[in-house]
N, CA, C and O atoms as a Maestro MAE file, in Angstrom:
{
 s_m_m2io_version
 :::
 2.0.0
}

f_m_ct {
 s_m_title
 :::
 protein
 m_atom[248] {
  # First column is atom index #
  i_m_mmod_type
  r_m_x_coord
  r_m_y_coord
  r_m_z_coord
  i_m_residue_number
  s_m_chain_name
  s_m_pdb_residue_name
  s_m_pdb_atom_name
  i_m_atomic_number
  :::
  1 25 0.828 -1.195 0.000 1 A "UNK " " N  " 7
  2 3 0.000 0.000 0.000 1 A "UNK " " CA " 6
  3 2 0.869 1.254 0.000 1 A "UNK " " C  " 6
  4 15 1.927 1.362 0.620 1 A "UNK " " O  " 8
  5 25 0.357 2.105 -0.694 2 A "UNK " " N  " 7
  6 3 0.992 3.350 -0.580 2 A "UNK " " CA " 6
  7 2 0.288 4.442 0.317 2 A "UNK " " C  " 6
  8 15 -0.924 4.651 0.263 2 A "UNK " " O  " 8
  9 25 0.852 4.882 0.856 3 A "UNK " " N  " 7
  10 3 0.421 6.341 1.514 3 A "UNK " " CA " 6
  11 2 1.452 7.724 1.875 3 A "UNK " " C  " 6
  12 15 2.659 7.581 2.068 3 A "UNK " " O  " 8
  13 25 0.932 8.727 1.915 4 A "UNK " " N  " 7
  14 3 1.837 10.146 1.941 4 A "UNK " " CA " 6
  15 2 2.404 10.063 3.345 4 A "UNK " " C  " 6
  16 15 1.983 9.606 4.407 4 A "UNK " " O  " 8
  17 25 3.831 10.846 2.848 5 A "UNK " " N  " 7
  18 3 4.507 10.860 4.182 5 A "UNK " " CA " 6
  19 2 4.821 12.224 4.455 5 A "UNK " " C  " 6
  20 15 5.525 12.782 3.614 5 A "UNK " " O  " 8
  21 25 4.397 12.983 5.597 6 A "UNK " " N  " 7
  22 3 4.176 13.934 6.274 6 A "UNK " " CA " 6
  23 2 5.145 14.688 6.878 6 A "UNK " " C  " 6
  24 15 5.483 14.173 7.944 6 A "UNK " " O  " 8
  25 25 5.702 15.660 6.635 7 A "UNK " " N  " 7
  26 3 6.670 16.024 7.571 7 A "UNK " " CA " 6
  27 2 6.384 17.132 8.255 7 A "UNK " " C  " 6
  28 15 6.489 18.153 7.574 7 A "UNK " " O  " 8
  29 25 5.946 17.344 9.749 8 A "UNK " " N  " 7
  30 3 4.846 17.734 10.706 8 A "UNK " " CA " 6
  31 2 5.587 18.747 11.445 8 A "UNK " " C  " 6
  32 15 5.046 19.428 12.316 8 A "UNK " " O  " 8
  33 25 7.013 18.880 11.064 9 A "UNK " " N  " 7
  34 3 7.279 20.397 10.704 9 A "UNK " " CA " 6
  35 2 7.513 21.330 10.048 9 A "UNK " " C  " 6
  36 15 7.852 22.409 10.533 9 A "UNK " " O  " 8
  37 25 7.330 21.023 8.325 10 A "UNK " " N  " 7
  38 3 6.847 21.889 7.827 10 A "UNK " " CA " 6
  39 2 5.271 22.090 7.153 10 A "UNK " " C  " 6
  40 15 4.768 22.762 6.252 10 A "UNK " " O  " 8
  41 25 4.887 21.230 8.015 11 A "UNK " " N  " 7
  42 3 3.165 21.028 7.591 11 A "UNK " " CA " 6
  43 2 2.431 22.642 7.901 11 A "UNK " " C  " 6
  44 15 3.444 23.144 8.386 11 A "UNK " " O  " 8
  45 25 1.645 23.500 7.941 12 A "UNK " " N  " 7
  46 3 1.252 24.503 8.211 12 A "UNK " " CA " 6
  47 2 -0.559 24.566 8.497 12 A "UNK " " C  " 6
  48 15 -1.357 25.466 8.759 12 A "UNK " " O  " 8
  49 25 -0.646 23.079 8.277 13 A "UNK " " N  " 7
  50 3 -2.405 23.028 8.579 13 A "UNK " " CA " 6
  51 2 -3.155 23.912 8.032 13 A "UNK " " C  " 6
  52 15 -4.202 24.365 8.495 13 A "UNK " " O  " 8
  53 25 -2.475 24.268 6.709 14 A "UNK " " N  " 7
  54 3 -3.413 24.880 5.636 14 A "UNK " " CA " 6
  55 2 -4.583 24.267 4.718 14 A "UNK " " C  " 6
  56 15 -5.363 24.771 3.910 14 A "UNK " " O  " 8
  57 25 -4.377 23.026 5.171 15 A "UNK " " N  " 7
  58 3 -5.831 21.868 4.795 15 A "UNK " " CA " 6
  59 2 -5.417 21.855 3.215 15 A "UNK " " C  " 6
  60 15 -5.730 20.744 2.786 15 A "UNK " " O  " 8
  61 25 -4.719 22.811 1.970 16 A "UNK " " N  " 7
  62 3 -4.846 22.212 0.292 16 A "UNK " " CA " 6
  63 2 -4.805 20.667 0.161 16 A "UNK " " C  " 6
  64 15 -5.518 19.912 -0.501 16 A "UNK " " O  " 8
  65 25 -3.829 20.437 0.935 17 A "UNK " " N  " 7
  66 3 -4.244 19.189 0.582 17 A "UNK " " CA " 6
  67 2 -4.964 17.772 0.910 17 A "UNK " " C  " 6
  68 15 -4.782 16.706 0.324 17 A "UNK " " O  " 8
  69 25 -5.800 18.030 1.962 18 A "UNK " " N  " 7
  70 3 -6.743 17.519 2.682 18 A "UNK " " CA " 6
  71 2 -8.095 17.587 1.311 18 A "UNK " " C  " 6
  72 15 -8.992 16.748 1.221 18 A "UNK " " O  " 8
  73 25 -7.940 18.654 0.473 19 A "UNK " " N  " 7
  74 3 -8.763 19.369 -0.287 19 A "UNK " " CA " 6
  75 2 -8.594 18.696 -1.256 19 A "UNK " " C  " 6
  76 15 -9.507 18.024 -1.734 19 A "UNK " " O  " 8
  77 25 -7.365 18.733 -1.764 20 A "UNK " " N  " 7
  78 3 -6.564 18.092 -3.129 20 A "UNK " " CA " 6
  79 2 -6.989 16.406 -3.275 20 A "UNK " " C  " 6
  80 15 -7.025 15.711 -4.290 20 A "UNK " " O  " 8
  81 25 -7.221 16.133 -2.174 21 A "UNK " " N  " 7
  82 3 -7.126 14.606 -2.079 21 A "UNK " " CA " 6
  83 2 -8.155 13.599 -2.570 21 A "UNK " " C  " 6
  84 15 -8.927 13.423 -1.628 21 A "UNK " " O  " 8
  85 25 -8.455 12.994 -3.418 22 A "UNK " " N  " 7
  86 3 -9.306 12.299 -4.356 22 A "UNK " " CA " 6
  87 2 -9.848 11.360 -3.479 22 A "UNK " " C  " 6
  88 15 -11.067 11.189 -3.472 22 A "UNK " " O  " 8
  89 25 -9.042 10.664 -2.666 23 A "UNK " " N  " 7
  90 3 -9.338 9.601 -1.662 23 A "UNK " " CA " 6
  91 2 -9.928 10.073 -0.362 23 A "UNK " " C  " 6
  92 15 -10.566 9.273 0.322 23 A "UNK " " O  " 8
  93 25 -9.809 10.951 -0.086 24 A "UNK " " N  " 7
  94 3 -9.924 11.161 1.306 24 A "UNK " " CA " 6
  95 2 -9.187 10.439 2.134 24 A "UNK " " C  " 6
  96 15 -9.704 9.748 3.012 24 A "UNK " " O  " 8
  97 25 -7.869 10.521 1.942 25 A "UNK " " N  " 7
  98 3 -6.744 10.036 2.982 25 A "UNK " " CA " 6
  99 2 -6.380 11.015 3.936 25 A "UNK " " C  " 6
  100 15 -6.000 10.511 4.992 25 A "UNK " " O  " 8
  101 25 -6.375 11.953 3.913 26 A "UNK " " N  " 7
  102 3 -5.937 12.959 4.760 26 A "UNK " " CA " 6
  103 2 -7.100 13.501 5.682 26 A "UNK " " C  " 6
  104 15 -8.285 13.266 5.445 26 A "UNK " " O  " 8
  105 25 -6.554 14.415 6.997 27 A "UNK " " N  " 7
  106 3 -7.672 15.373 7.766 27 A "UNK " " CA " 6
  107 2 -6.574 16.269 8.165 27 A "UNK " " C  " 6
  108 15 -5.394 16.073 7.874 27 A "UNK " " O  " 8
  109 25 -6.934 17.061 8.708 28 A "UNK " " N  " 7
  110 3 -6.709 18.689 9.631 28 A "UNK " " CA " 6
  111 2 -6.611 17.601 10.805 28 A "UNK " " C  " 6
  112 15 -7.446 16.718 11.004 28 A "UNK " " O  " 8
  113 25 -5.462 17.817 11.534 29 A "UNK " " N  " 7
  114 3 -4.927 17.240 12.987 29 A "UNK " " CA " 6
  115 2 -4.653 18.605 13.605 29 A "UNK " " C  " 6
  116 15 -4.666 19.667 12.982 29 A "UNK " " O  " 8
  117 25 -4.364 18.427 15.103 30 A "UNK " " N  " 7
  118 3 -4.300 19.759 16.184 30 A "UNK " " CA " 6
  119 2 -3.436 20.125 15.328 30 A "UNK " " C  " 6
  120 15 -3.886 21.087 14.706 30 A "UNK " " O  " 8
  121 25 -2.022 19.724 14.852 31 A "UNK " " N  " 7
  122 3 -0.908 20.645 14.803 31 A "UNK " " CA " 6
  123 2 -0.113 20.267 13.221 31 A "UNK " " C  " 6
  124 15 0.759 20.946 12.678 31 A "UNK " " O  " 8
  125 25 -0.809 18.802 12.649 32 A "UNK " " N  " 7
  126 3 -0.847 19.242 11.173 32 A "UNK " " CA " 6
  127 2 -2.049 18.135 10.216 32 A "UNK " " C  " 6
  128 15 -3.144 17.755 10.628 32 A "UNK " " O  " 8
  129 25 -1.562 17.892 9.188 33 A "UNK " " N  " 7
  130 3 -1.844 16.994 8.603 33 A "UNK " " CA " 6
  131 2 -2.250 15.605 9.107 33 A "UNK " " C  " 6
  132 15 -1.181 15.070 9.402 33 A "UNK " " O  " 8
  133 25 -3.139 14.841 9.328 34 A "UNK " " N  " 7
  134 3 -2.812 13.297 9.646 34 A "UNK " " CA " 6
  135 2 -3.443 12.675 8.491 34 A "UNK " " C  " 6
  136 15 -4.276 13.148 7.718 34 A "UNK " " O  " 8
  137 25 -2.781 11.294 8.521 35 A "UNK " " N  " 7
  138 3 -3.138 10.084 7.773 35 A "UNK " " CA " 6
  139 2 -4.542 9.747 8.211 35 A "UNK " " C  " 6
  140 15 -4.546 9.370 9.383 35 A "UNK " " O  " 8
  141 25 -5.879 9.761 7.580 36 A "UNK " " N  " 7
  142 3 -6.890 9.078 8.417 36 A "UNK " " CA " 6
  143 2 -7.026 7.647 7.788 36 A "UNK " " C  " 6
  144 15 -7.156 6.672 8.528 36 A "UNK " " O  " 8
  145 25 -6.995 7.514 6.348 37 A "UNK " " N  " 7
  146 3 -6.955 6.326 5.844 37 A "UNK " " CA " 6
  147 2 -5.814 6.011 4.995 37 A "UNK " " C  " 6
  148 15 -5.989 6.302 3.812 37 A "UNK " " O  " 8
  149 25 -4.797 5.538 5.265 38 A "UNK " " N  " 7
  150 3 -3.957 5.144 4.676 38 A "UNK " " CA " 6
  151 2 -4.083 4.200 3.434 38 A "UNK " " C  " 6
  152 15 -3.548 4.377 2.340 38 A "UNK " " O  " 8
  153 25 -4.992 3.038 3.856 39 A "UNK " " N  " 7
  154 3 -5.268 2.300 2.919 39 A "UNK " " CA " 6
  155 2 -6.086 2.045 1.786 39 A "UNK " " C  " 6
  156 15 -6.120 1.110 0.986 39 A "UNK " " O  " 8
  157 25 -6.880 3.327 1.931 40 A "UNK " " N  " 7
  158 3 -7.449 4.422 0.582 40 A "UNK " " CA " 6
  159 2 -6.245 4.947 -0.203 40 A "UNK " " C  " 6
  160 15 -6.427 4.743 -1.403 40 A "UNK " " O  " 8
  161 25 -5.294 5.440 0.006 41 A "UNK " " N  " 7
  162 3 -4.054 5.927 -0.899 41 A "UNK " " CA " 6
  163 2 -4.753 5.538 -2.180 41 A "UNK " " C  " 6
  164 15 -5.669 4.735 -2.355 41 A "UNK " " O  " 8
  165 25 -4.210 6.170 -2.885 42 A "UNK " " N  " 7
  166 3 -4.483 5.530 -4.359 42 A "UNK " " CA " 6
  167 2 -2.917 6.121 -5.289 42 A "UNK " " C  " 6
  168 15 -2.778 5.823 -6.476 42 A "UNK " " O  " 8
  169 25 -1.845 6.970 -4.529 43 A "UNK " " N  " 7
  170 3 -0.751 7.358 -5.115 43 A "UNK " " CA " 6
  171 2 -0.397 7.901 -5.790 43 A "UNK " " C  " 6
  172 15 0.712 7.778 -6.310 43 A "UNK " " O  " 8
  173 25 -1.653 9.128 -6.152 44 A "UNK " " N  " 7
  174 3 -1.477 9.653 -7.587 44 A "UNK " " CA " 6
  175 2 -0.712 10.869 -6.900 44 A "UNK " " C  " 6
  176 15 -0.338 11.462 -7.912 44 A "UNK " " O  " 8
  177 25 -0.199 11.684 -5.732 45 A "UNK " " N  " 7
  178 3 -0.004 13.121 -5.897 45 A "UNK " " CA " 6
  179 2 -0.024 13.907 -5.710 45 A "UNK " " C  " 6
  180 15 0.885 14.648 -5.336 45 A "UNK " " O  " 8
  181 25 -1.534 14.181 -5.967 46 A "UNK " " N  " 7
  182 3 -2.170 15.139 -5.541 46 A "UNK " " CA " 6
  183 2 -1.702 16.088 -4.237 46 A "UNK " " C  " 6
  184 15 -1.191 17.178 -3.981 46 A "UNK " " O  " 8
  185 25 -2.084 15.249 -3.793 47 A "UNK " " N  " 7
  186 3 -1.274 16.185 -1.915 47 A "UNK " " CA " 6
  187 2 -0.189 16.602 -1.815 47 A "UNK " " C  " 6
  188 15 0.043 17.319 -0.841 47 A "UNK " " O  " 8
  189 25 0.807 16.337 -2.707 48 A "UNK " " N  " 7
  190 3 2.233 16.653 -2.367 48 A "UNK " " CA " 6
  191 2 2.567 17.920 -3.840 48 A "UNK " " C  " 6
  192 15 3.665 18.451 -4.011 48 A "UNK " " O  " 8
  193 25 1.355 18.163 -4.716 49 A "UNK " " N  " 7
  194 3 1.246 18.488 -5.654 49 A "UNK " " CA " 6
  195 2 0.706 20.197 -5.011 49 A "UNK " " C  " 6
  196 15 1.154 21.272 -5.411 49 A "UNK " " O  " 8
  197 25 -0.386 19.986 -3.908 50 A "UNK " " N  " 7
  198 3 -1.371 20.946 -3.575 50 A "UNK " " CA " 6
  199 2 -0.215 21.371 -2.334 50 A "UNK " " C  " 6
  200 15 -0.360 22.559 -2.046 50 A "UNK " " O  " 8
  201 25 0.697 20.821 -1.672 51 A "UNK " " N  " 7
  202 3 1.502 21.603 -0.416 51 A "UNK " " CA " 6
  203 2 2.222 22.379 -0.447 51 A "UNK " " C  " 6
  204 15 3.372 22.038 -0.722 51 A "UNK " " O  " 8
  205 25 1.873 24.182 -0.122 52 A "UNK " " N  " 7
  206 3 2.657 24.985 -0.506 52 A "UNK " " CA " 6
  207 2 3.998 24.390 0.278 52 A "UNK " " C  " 6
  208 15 5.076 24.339 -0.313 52 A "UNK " " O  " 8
  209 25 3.897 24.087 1.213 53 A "UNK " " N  " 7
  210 3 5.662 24.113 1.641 53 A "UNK " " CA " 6
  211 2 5.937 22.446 1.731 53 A "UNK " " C  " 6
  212 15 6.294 21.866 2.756 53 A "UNK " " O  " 8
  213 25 5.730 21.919 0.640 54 A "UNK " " N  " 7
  214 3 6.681 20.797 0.613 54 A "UNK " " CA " 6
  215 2 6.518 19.859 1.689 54 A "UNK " " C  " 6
  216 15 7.378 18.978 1.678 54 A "UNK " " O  " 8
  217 25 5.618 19.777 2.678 55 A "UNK " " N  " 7
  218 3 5.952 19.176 3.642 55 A "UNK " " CA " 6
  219 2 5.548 17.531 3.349 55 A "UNK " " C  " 6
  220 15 5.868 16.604 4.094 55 A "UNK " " O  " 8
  221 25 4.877 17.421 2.256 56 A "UNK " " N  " 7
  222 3 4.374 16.155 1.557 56 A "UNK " " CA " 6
  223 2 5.796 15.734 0.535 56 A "UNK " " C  " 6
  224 15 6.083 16.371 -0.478 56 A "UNK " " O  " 8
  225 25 6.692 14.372 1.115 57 A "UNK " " N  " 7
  226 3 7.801 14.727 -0.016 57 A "UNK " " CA " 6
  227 2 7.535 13.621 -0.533 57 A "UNK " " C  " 6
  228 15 8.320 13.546 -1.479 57 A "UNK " " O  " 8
  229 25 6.579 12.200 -0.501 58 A "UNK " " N  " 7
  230 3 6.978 11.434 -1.296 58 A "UNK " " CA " 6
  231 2 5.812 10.432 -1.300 58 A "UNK " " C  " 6
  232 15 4.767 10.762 -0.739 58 A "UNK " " O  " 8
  233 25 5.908 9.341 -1.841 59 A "UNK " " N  " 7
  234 3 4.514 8.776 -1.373 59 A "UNK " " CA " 6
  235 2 5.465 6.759 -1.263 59 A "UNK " " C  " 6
  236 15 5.979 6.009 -2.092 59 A "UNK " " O  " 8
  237 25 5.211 6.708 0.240 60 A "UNK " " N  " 7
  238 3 5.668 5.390 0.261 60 A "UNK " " CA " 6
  239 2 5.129 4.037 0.314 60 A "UNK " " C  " 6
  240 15 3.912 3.861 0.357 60 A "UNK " " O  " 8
  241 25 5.924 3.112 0.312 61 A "UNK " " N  " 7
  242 3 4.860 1.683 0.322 61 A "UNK " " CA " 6
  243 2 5.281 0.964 1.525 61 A "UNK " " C  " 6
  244 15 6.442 0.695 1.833 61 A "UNK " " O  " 8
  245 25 4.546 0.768 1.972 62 A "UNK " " N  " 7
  246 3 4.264 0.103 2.786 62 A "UNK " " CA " 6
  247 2 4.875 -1.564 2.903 62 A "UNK " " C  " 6
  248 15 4.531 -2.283 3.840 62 A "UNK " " O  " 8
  :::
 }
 m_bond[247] {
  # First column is bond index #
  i_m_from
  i_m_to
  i_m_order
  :::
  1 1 2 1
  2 2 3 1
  3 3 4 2
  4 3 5 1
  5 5 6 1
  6 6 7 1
  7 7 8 2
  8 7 9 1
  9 9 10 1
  10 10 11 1
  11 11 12 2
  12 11 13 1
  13 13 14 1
  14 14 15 1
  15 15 16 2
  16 15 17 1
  17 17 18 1
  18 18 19 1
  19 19 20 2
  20 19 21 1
  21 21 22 1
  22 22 23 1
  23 23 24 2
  24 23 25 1
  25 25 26 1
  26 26 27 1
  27 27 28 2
  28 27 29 1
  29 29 30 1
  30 30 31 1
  31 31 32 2
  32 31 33 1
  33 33 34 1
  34 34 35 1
  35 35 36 2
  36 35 37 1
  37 37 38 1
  38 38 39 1
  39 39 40 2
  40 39 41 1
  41 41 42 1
  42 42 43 1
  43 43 44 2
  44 43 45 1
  45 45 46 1
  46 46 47 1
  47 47 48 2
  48 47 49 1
  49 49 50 1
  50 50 51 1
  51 51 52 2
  52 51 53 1
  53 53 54 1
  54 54 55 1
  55 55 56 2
  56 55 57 1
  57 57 58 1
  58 58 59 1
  59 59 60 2
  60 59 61 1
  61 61 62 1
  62 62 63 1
  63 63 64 2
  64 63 65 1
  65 65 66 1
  66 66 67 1
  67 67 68 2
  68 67 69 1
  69 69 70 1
  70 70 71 1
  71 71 72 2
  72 71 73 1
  73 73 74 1
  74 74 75 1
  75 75 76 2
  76 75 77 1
  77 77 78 1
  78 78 79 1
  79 79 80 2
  80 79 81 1
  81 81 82 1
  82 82 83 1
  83 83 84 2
  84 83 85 1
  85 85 86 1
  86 86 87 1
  87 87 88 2
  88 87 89 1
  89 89 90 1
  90 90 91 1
  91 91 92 2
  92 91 93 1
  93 93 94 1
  94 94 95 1
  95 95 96 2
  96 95 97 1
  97 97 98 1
  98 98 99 1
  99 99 100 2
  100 99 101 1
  101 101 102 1
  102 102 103 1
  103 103 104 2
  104 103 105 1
  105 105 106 1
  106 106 107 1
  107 107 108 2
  108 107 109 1
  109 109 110 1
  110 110 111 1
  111 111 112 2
  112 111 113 1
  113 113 114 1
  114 114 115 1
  115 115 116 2
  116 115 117 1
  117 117 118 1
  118 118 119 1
  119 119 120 2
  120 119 121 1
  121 121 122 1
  122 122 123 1
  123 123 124 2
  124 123 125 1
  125 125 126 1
  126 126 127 1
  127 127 128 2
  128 127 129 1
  129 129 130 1
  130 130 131 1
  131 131 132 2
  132 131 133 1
  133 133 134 1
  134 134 135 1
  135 135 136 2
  136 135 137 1
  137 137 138 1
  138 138 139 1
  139 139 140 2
  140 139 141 1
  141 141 142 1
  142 142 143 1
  143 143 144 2
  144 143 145 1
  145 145 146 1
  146 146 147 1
  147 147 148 2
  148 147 149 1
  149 149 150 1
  150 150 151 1
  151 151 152 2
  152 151 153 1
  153 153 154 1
  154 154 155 1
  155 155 156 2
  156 155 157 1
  157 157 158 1
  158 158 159 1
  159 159 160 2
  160 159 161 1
  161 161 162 1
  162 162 163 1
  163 163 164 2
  164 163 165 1
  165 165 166 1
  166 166 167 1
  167 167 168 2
  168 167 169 1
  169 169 170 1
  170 170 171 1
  171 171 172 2
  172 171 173 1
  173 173 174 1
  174 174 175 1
  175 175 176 2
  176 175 177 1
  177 177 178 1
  178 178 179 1
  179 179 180 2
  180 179 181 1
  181 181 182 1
  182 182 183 1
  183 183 184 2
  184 183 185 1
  185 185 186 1
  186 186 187 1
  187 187 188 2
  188 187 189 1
  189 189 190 1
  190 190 191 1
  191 191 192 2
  192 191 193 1
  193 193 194 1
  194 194 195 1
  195 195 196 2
  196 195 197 1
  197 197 198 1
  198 198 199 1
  199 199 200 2
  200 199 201 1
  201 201 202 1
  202 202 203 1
  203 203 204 2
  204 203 205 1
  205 205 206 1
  206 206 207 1
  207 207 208 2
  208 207 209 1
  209 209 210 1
  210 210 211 1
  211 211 212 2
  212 211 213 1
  213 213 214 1
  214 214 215 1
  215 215 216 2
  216 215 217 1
  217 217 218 1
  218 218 219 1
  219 219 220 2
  220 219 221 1
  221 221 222 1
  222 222 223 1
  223 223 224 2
  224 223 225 1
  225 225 226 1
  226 226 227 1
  227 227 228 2
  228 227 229 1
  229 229 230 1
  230 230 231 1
  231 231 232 2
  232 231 233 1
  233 233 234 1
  234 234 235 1
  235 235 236 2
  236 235 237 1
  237 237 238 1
  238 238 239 1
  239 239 240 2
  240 239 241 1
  241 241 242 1
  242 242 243 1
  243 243 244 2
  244 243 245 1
  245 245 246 1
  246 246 247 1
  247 247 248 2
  :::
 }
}
């Protein structure tokens, strides 16, 4: 399985890509981004496509 990997200090909880996300893998957490369904991934992008600051760098497998 693939899912986005987060880096939760430069995340800014600007939600694009919570927005961006086709699957609904992502949510708004207290302090950034979280995984809610990982195993929805579908790997296309999107999220790391929509993060102004990069904090989405890659999409891994599991």
């Amino acid at each position: 399985m693939s899912h986005p990997v987060i880096n939760t200090d430069e995340c800014v909880s600007c939600g694009a890509c919570v927005e961006a996300c086709p699957a609904d893998v992502l949510e708004l957490g207290d302090e950034a981004v979280e995984i809610s369904d990982a195993d929805s991934c579908v790997g296309c992008g999107a999220c790391m496509d929509a993060c102004p600051t990069g904090a989405i760098s890659e999409i891994a497998d599991e």
